[in-house]
LOVONU-908813 format. One line per 2 residues: for each residue x, y, z of C-alpha. Coordinates in pm, whole numbers, padded with zeros to 5 digits, always signed. Example, Ala and Ser with C-alpha at 12.3 -4.5 7.8 and 13.67 -1.06 7.14 Angstrom:
+01230/-00450/+00780 ~ +01367/-00106/+00714
This chain:
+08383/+10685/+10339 ~ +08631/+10842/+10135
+08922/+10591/+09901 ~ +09223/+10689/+09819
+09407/+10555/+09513 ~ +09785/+10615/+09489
+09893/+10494/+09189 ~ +09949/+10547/+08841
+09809/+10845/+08539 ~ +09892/+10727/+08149
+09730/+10835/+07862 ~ +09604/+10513/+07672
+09722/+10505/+07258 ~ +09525/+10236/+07144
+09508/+10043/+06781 ~ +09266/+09777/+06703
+09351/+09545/+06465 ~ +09252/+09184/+06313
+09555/+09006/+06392 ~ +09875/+09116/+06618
+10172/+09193/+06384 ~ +10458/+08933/+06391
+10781/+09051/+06439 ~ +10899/+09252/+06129
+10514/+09264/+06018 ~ +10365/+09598/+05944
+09979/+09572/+05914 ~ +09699/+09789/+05878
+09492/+09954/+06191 ~ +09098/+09896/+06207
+09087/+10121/+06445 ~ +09275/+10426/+06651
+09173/+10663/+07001 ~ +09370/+10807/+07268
+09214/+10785/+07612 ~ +09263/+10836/+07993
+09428/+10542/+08164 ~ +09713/+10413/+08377
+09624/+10128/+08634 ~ +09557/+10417/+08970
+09365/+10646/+08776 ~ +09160/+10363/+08605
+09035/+10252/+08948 ~ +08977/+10589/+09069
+08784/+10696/+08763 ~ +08557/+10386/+08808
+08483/+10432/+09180 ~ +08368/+10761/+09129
+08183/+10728/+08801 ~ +07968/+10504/+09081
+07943/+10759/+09297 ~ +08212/+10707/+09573
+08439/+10980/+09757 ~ +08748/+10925/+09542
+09093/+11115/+09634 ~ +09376/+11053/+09375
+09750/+11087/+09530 ~ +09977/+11032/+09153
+10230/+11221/+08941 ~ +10107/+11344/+08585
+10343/+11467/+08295 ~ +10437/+11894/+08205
+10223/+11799/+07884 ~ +09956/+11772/+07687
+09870/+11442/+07802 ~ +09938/+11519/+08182
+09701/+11840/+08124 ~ +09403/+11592/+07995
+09429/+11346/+08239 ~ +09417/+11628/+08520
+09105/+11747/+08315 ~ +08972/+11383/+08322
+08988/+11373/+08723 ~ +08778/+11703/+08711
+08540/+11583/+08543 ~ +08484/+11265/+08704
+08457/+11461/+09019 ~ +08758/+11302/+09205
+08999/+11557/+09425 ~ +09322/+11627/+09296
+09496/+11799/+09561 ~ +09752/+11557/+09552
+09811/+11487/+09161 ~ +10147/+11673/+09111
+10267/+11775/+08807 ~ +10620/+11631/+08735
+10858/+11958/+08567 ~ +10999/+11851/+08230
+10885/+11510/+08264 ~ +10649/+11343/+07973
+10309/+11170/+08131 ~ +10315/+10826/+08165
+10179/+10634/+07822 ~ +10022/+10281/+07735
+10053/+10161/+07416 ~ +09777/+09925/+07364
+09693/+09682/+07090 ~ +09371/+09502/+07012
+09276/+09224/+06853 ~ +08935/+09094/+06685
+08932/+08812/+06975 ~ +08899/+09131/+07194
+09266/+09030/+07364 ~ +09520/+09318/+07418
+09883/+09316/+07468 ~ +10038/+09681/+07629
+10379/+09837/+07618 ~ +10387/+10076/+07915
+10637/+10401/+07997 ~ +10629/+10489/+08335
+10684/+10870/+08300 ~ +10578/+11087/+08541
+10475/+10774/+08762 ~ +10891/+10695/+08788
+10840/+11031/+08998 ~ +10579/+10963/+09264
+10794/+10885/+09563 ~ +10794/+10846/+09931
+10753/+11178/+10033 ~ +10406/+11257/+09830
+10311/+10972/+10066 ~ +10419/+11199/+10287
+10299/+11543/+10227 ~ +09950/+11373/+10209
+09934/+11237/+10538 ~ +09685/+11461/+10659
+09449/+11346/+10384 ~ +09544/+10985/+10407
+09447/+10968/+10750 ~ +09107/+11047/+10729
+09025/+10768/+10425 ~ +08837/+10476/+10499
+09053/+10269/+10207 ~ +09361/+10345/+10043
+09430/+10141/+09724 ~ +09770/+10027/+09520
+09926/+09896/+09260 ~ +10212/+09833/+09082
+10266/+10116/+08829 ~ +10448/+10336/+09022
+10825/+10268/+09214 ~ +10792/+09984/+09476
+10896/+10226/+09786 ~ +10662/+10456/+09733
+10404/+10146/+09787 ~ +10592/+10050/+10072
+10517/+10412/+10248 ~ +10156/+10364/+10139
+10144/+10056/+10303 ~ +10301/+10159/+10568
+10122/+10512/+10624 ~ +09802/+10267/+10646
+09891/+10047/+10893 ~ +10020/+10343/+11110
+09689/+10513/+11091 ~ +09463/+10172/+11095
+09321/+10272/+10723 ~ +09268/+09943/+10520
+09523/+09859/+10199 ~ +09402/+09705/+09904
+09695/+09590/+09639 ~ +09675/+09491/+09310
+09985/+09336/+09252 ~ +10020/+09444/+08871
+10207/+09473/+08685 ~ +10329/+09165/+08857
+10676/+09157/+09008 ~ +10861/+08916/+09187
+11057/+09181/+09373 ~ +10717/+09242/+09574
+10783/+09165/+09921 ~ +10543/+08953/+10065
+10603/+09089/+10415 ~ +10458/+09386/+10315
+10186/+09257/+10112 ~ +10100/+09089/+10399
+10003/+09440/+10595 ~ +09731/+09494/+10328
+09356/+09398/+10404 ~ +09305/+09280/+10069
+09560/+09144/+09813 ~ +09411/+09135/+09435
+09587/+08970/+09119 ~ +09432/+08851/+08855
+09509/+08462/+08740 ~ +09816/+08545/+08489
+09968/+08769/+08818 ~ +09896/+08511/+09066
+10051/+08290/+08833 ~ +10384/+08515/+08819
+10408/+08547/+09177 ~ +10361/+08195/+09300
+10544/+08034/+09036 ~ +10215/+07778/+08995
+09993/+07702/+08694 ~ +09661/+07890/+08738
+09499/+07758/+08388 ~ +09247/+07594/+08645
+08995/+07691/+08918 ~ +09174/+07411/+09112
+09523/+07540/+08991 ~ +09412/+07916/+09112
+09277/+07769/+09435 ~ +09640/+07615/+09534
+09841/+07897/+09392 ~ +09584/+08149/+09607
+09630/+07909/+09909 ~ +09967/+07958/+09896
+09932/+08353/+09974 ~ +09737/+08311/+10252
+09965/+08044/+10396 ~ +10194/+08322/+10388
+10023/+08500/+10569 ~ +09795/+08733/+10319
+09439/+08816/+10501 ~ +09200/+08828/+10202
+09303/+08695/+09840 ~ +09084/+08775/+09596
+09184/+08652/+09209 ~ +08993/+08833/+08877
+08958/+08543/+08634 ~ +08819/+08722/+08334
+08508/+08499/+08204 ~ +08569/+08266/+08487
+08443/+08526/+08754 ~ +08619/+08570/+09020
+08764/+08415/+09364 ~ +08817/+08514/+09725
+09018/+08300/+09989 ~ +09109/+08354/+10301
+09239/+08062/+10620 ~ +08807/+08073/+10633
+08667/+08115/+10329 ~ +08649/+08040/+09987
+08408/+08181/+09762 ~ +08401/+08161/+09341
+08184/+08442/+09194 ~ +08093/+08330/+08853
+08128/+08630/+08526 ~ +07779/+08773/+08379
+07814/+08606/+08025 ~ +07843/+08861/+07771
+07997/+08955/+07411 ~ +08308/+09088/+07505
+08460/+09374/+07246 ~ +08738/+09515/+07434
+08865/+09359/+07732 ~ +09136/+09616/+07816
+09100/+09750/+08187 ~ +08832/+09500/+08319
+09021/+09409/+08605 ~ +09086/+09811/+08702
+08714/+09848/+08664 ~ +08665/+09527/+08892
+08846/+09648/+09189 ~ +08710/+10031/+09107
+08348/+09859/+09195 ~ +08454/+09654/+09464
+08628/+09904/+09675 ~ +08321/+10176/+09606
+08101/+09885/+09689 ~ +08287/+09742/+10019
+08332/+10087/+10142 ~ +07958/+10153/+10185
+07865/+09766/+10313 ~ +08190/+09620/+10417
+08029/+09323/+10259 ~ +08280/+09104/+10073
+08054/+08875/+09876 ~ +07840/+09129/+09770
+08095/+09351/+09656 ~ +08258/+09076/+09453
+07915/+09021/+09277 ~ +07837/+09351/+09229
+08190/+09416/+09073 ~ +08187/+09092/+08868
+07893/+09217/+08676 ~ +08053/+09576/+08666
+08369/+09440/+08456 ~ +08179/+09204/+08244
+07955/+09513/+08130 ~ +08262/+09712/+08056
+08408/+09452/+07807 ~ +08112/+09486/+07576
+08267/+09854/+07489 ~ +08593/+09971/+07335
+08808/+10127/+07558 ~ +08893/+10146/+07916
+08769/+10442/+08162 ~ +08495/+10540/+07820
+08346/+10167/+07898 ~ +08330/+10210/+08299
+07948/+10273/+08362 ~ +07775/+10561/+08561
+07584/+10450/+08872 ~ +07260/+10521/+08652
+07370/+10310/+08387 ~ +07473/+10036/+08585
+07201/+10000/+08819 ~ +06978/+09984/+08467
+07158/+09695/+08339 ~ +07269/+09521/+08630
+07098/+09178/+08699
């Protein structure tokens, strides 16, 4: 089955550091890289580093940084006939900082992604029609979602939208058209306007979605695992328990897994497992698509 993931390119600038500066507070770096991110291509890059059919619909940058992240899609063996290079416009960039607790705190500039509108929805229609899943986010302008959405429901493809970066201008009509609907605790948070500090405080705030009418909810809760809800089911997937170094993308890398893994069983639970152990390994490296595993290393470590 092939996935499509319309969404977001950046190029990740990332310093590690002991402590976040306070305001006015210069400090020293512990560490520097530049890597291959942005929320779309995150999940794209970890879906096919496990092996699934991965299309990418997004807009890079006329740079240096749009040229590397077209390279990066290449080489992780995902078809770009549908990245388009935006003409005079920079690629989209994360600025990312780490700290020793392995907590990160981003400054995003959409870029390129400000350009992916409606009608590359459009022009990829053809392509779109024939994928088994198409997946979202919130990284790129809200109407070009909206046609995605859309362009799956008028061809019976499955939607799965992670609702981040988090915005209250999401309409919940349409993010009740998806199959699957995927925040993580601090989103869910945002969008319900309820405290999600606790399992039972997630539980209500997710309960609230489906009242609405959302088919499956399914919350990333970092070292609490994760949870799926629907008017049926509930179901808490606990976190493998690991040393985390670098927790930056682990909920990309979650829903990369899941939607690789759902699209060959169509197996909820077991997807949810299988990606649950999938982000916990990636915390214990630095980075964010260098510490998504091959299918070879992760059915090694894998419990």
């Amino acid at each position: 089955m092939k996935i499509a993931v319309i969404g977001s390119t950046n190029m990740d600038v990332v310093s590690y550091t002991d402590k976040i500066p306070e305001a006015g507070e210069t400090r020293e770096a512990t560490g520097f890289h530049t890597a291959c991110g942005g929320k779309g291509a995150n999940q794209a890059v970890a879906a096919g580093k496990l092996g699934a059919d991965v299309m990418m619909v997004t807009a890079i940058g006329d740079d240096l940084f749009g040229e590397k992240s077209m390279d990066n899609f290449l080489e992780n063996n995902i078809n770009t006939d549908y990245v388009w290079t935006a003409t005079g416009v920079a690629n989209g960039v994360a600025t990312i900082l780490v700290d020793e607790s392995s907590q990160n705190r981003i400054l995003i500039h959409k870029g390129a992604n400000a350009c992916l509108t409606p009608e590359v929805i459009e022009d990829a229609e053809d392509a779109l029609k024939e994928c088994g899943l198409i997946v979202l986010q919130l990284e790129v302008p809200l109407e070009t979602v909206y046609a995605a959405i859309d362009m799956g429901k008028k061809h019976n493809v499955p939607v799965l939208l992670n609702p981040a970066p988090a915005s209250k201008e999401l309409s919940i009509e349409k993010a009740c058209l998806c199959d699957f609907f995927v925040p993580n605790e601090t989103e869910l948070s945002i969008l319900t306007g309820m405290p999600t500090n606790t399992l039972e405080g997630i539980k209500a705030a997710a309960q609230t979605l489906v009242d609405k009418g959302l088919k499956n909810v399914i919350v990333t809760m970092g070292s609490k695992g994760s949870m799926w809800l629907t008017k049926d089911d509930y179901l808490v997937v606990p976190a493998v328990k690991v040393d985390a170094v670098d927790t930056t993308g682990a909920g990309d890398s979650f829903i990369g897994c899941f939607v690789e893994n759902y699209s060959r069983t169509q197996n909820i639970p077991e997807a949810m497992k299988e990606a649950s152990q999938y982000a916990s390994l990636s915390v214990t490296r630095k980075g964010t698509q260098d510490s998504y595993l091959t299918r070879e290393e992760f059915d090694k470590l894998k419990k």
